[in-house]
Each structure stands twice: as C-alpha cells, then as structure tokens.
C-alpha positions in Angstrom: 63.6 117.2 87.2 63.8 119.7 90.3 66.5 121.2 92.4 65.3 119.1 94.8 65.9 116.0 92.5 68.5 116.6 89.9 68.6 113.4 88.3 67.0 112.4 84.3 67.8 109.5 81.8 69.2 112.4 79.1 70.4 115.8 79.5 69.6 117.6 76.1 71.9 120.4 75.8 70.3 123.2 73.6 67.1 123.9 72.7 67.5 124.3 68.2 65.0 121.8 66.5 67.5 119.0 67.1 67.2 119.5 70.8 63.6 119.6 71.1 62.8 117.3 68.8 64.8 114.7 70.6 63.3 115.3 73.7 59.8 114.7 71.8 60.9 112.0 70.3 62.0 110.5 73.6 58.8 112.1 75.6 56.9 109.7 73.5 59.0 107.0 74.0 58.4 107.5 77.9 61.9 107.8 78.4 62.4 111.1 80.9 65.2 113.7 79.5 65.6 117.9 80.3 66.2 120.5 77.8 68.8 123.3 79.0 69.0 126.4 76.5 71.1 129.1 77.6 68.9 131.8 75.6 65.9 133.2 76.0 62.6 131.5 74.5 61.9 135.1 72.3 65.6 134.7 70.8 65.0 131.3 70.6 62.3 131.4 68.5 63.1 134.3 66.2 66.6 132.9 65.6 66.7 132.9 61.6 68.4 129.7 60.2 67.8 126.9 57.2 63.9 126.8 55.6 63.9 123.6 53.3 63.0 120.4 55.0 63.5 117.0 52.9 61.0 114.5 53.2 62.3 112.6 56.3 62.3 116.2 58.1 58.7 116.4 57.4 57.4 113.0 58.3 59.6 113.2 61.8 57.7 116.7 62.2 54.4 114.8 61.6 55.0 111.9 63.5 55.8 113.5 67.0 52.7 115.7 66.5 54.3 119.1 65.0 52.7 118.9 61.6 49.9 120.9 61.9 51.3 123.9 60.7 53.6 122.6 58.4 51.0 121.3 56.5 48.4 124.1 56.3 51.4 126.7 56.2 54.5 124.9 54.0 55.4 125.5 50.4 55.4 121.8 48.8 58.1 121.7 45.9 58.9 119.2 43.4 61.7 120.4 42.2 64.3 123.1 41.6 65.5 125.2 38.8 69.2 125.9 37.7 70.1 128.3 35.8 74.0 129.0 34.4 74.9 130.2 31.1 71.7 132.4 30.0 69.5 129.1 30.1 67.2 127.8 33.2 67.0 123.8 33.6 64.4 122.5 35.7 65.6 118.9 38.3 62.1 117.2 38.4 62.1 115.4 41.9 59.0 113.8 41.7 59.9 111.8 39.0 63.9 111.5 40.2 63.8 110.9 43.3 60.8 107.8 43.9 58.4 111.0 44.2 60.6 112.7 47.7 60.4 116.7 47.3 61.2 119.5 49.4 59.1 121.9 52.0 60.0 125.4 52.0 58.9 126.2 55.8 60.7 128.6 58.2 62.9 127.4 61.0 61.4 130.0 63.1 58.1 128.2 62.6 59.7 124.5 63.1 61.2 125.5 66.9 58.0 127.5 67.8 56.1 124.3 67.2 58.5 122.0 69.0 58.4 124.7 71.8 55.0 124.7 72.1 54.7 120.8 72.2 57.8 121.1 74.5 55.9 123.3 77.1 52.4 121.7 76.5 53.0 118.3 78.0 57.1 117.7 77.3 59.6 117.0 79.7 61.2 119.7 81.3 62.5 123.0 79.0 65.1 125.6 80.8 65.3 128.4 79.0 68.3 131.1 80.3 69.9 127.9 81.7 74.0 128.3 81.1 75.9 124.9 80.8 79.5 125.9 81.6 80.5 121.8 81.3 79.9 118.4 81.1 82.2 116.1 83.5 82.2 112.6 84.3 81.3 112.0 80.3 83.1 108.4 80.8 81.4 107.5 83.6 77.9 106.0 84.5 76.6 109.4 85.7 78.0 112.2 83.4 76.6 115.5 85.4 75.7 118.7 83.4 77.0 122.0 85.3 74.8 125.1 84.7 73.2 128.3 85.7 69.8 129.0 86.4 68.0 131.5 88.2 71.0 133.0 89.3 72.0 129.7 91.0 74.9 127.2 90.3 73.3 123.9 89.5 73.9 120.2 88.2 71.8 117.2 86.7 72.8 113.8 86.7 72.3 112.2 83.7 72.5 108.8 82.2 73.6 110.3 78.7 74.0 113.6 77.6 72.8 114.5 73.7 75.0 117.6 73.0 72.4 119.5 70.6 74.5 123.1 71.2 76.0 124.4 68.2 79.2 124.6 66.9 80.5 127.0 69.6 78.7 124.9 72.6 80.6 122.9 75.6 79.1 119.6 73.7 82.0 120.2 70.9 84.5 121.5 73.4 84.0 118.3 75.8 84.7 115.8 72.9 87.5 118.1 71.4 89.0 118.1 75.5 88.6 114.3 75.0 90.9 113.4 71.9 88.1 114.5 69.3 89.5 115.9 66.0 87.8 119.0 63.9 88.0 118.9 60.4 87.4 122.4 58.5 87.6 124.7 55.7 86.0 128.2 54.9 85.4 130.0 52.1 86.3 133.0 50.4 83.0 134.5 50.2 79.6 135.0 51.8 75.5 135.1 51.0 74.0 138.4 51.8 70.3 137.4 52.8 67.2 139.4 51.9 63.5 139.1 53.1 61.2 141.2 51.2 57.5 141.8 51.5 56.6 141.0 47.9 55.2 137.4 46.2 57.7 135.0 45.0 58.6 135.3 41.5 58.4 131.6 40.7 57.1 128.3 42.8 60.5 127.0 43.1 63.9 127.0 44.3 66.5 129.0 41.5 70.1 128.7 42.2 72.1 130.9 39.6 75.4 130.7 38.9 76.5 133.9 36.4 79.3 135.7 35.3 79.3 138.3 38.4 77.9 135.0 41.1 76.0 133.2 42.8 72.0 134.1 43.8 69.3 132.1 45.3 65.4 132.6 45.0 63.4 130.7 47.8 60.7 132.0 49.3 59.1 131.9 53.4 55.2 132.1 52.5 53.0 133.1 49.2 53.9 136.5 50.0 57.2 136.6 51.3 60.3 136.0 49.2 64.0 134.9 50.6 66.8 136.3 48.6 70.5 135.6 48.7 73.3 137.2 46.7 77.1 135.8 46.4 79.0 138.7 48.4 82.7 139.3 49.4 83.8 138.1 52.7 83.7 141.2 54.9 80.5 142.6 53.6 78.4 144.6 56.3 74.5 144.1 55.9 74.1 148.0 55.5 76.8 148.2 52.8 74.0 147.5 49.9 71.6 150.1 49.2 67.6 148.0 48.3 68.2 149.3 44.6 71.9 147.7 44.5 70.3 144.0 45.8 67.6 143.8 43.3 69.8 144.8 40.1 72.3 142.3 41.3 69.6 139.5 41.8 68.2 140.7 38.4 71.6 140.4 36.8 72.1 137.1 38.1 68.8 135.2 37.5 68.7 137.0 34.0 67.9 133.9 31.4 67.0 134.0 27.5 62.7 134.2 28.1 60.3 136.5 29.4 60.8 135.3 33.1 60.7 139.1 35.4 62.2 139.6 39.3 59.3 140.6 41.2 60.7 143.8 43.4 59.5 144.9 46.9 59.8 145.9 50.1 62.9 144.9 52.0 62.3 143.8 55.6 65.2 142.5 57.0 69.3 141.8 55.7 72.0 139.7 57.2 75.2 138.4 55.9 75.9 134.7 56.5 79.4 133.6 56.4 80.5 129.8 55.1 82.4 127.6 56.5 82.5 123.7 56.9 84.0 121.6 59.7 83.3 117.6 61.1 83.8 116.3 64.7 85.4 112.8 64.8 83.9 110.9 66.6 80.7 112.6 67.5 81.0 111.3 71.3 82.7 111.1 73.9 81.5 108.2 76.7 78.4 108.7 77.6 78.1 112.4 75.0 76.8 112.2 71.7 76.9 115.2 69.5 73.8 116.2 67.4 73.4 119.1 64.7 75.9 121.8 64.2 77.4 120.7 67.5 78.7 117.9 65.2 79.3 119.1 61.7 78.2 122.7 59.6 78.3 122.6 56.5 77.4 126.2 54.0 73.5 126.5 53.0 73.6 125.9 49.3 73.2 121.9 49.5 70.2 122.8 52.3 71.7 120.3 54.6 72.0 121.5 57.9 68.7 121.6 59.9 68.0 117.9 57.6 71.1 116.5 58.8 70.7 117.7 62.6 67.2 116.0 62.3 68.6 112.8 60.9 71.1 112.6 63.8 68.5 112.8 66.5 66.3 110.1 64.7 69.1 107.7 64.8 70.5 108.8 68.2 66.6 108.2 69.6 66.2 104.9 68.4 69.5 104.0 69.5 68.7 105.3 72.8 65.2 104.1 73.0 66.7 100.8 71.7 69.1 100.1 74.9 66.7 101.7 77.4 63.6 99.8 76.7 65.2 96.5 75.6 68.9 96.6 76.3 70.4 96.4 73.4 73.3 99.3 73.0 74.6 97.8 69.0 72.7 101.0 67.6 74.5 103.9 70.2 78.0 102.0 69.7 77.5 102.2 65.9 75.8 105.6 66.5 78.7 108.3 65.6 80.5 105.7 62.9 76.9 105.7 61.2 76.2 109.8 61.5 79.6 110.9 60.5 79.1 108.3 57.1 76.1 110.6 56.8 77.3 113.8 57.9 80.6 113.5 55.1 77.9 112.3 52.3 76.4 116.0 53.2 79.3 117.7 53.7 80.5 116.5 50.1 77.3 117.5 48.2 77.2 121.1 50.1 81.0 121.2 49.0 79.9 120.8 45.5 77.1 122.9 45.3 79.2 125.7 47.0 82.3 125.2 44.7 80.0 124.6 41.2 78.5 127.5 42.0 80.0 130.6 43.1 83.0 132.5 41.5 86.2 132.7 43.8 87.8 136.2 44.2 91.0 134.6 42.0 89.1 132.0 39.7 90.5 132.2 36.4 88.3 131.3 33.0 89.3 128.0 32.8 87.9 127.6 36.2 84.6 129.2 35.0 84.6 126.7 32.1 84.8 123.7 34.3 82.3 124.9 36.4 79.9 125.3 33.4 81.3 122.1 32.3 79.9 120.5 35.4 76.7 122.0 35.5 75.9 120.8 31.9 77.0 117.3 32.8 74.6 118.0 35.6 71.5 118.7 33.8 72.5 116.4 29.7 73.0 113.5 32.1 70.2 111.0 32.9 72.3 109.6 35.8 74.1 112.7 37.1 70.7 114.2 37.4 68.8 111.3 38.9 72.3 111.1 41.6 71.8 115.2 41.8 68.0 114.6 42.6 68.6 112.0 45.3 71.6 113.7 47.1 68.9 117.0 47.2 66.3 115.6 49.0 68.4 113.3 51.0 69.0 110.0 52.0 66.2 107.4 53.4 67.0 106.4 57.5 66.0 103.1 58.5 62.5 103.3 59.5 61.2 105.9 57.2 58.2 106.1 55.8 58.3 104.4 52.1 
C-alpha cells in the first residue's frame, strides 16, 4: 500500500502481538493487509504487558517463524504452585493437562520478534499512523481514516481486524453500531516489581494470605517479576524496596525452609483490574481482536493467549473465504470468540475472587475462599478442570 494506491485486502488496526501476528499469519497466506499503530516503534516495543504463553501461543509463535528466541530464551514450566493457609501445593500440568505447560517469555520480546519479521519481509507496518475512524464498516469497502506524516489519509479495505485496545476506534465503531460492553472492576490492584536478582523457585507461586494476594514469576534466569495485592489508588512510589520485599515475604511465608531471594529493584508500576466483553465482536465488515474485544485482570494469564486465539481463528476464517470462498468460519467468527472469550473471563473471575481479600470481606468470606482452594487442590477432578482451564483450550488445528 502507497499514497498513491490506498487500497489492501485487511486493514489491521494496531500493532500489539495480535496485530502483527495476524498480518504474519496472513503474509504467509499471500493475502495483502497493512498494520497502522499510532505509537512509536521504541514505545511499542518496550510496552510492558502479560509474560505466560500457553501452548497454542507458543506453537502460533513457531509456526509463522518467531520462535527462535522463544526457544533459546523462554522459561518452560510444568506447572505452578499454590500456596493458602501456611501450605504450598504444587498443579502438575504435564501430567493434567495431556502434557500442555506454560512459557514464561516477555511481551516485550514477543512484539519485538513480530516487528522484526514485520519489517523484514511483512506487508506494510505504520508506525505514528493515528486512526481517527473506520466508516463504511457495512459496506464492501470499509475505509480506515488516519494520520501519517503529518498528512490526512485513507485505505480501502476489504475487512478491517480491529487489534487496538480497549480504548481504540475498533471498540468505539462497534459500540456506535449497537454493540453492548459488559464490565466490572475491582476493588484492588497488583503493584508490579522487576528486580535484578534470580528467581526464587522454577515456577509460578500464586499466594493467597491473611494480609493478600502475591505472585512470583520470573522474566529470565536472573530476573524475577513480583506482584503484591494493593489498594486501589496506590502510587508506584508509595512503597519503599524494604516495604515490597517484607510484604512478598509475608505472603509467600509457608511451613518449610523455602527463602524470598531479595535484590535490586529496577522498575514498579501499579496495574489496575477490571474486566469487560464486547457483544458481538464486529460490526460488517470489522472484527475485533484482543483487548479491543474483551480484558480480563492478569491472575488467570489470559489476555495476550486469548488475543492470540482470536487472530488464529479470525485468519483462517479470512484465509478460508479469500482463497476458497467459503465465509461459514467469519459469520460464526465473533459467536465462536466471545464462547471463548467468557470461558476466560470466568476462570480470570475466579482466580481474581479466590484469591485476593476485598477491602470489606468478612471471615466467613475468607473461609470460603480457603474452602475453595482446598477443593481445588484434594480434588482429582477440580484439579485436572483447574489444570486444563490454566493452560488453555485446544483451537481447531492445533498441534496435538
């Protein structure tokens, strides 16, 4: 696509991982698309977001040629570890789950690797490109309206794959078209720590303890990711280094030997939780993909796996009617991904609600919560359902 000739098969708006790996995808598929991101590429590959891929993230990541450094570079896990009530349990996926685990591998790493394919021998990627809207979505020729260089311009699409986060024009054109947004938040955050210092186990730990919530996960061998259960409100420079790592210790305490390693803090952020759906996740000729479609809070590691899911489908679909004229898999495309996307949302809902303490939760909402958890972890079948919802659900098509 040029000024000159402002015309492509798919207009991807945004340029997060389910952007650009859609436009691999269909790059491979010879089917010509554009990728218009409205930041620049330094932002864009800095931005911090999820780092646990399920299976079918990885094997997407390997199949369109961007598993090079997921492989030599990603933390393989089998498993993760809860601990509640003074006692760690470990969730065995290998044997749970048919052998499916989980890759601990940054996000930051997954778009600079899509990037790099992108720009190597992709279809076209904009960066500083502004959409200000989509019109004509229920037409034959929906036209994107953005600016580049300084200049107002349009592309002509066939279909438009709205990959733009929740605050994008994606959601706001199906919202302006009779969609509906479903949504909740939460009464409390995760303050988020990277610290220069080894992981203190080779596994996930998700703690649930009488004063909250904390999370061990880890970026490399020698980088550790840290989150602590915070009030909502909660400014990244309110907690001293000190005050993070004897609330973390506090809250990964268990009966045992088992130490917090402590380091050097690098970098703190507070992420706020929340949880919404779009219905339907298109309008026309738009499709919604990622967090343009649904978010969903981090503890059920859902979001970057669920954006990646939708693009698979919405690919195939699109590859499907394209090369053979068959359009069954885009009509069933947003029925199929919001089935999905509420499967997701439930699991995150639980995870969120098992785990943390509400500002007003009484005891007897304590003991269920503990009630849960054991049922969790004494349960052949709640574990083997826990195991399965945790490293996600097979598509169609993937790898056995």
């Amino acid at each position: 696509m040029t000024a000159a000739t402002p015309r492509t098969t798919v207009g991807i708006i945004g340029a997060g991982p389910a952007g650009l790996l859609l436009a691999r995808l269909l790059h491979r598929a010879g089917v010509d698309c554009v990728v218009l991101e409205h930041r620049d590429r330094d932002y864009v590959e800095r931005r911090q977001r999820a780092g646990t891929l399920e299976q079918t993230t990885v094997d997407a990541l390997r199949d369109c040629g961007a598993g090079e450094r997921l492989d030599r570079e990603g933390l393989f896990l089998d498993g993760i570890e809860l601990r509640f009530g003074g006692r760690a349990h470990s969730i065995d996926f290998a044997s749970l789950a048919g052998g499916r685990g989980v890759a601990v591998y940054p996000q930051t790493k997954v778009v600079q690797d899509l990037v790099g394919l992108q720009l190597a021998d992709g279809p076209p990627l904009l960066f500083e490109a502004r959409v200000h809207r989509v019109t004509g979505t229920d037409a034959d020729r929906p036209v994107i309206h953005y600016t580049y260089q300084g200049e107002e311009r349009t592309v002509r699409c066939d279909y438009v794959a709205a990959c733009d986060g929740s605050m994008g024009v994606g959601r706001q054109t199906v919202l302006d078209h009779g969609g509906r947004l479903f949504g909740r938040g939460y009464p409390y955050s995760w303050f988020g720590v990277l610290a220069d210092v080894a992981p203190s186990c080779d596994t996930l730990l998700y703690a649930h303890s009488p004063s909250g919530f904390a999370l061990h996960s880890m970026r490399s061998p020698t980088v550790s990711r840290l989150y602590l259960q915070v009030p909502n409100g909660t400014r990244a420079e309110d907690l001293a280094d000190e005050q993070i790592w004897d609330a973390l210790y506090a809250r990964f305490e268990v009966d045992g030997d088992w130490k917090l390693r402590r380091g050097p803090i690098t970098a703190k952020s507070v992420i706020p939780m929340r949880s919404e759906v779009v219905e339907p996740m298109r309008s026309g000729r738009l499709f919604l993909a990622g967090d343009a479609a649904h978010v969903m809070p981090p503890t059920g590691a859902k979001g970057l796996n669920l954006a990646v899911a939708d693009v698979l489908v919405l690919s195939r679909a699109l590859i499907d009617l394209l090369r053979h004229g068959r359009p069954a898999l885009l009509d069933a495309y947003s029925d199929s991904s919001l089935r999905r996307a509420w499967q997701a949302e439930h699991f995150s809902w639980f995870m969120t609600r098992t785990m943390h303490l509400a500002p007003d939760q009484s005891p007897f909402d304590t003991r269920l919560q503990l009630a849960a958890l054991d049922q969790l972890v004494s349960s052949p079948l709640a574990t083997a359902e826990f195991a399965h919802s945790y490293v996600g659900q097979r598509l169609e098509g993937d790898h056995v």
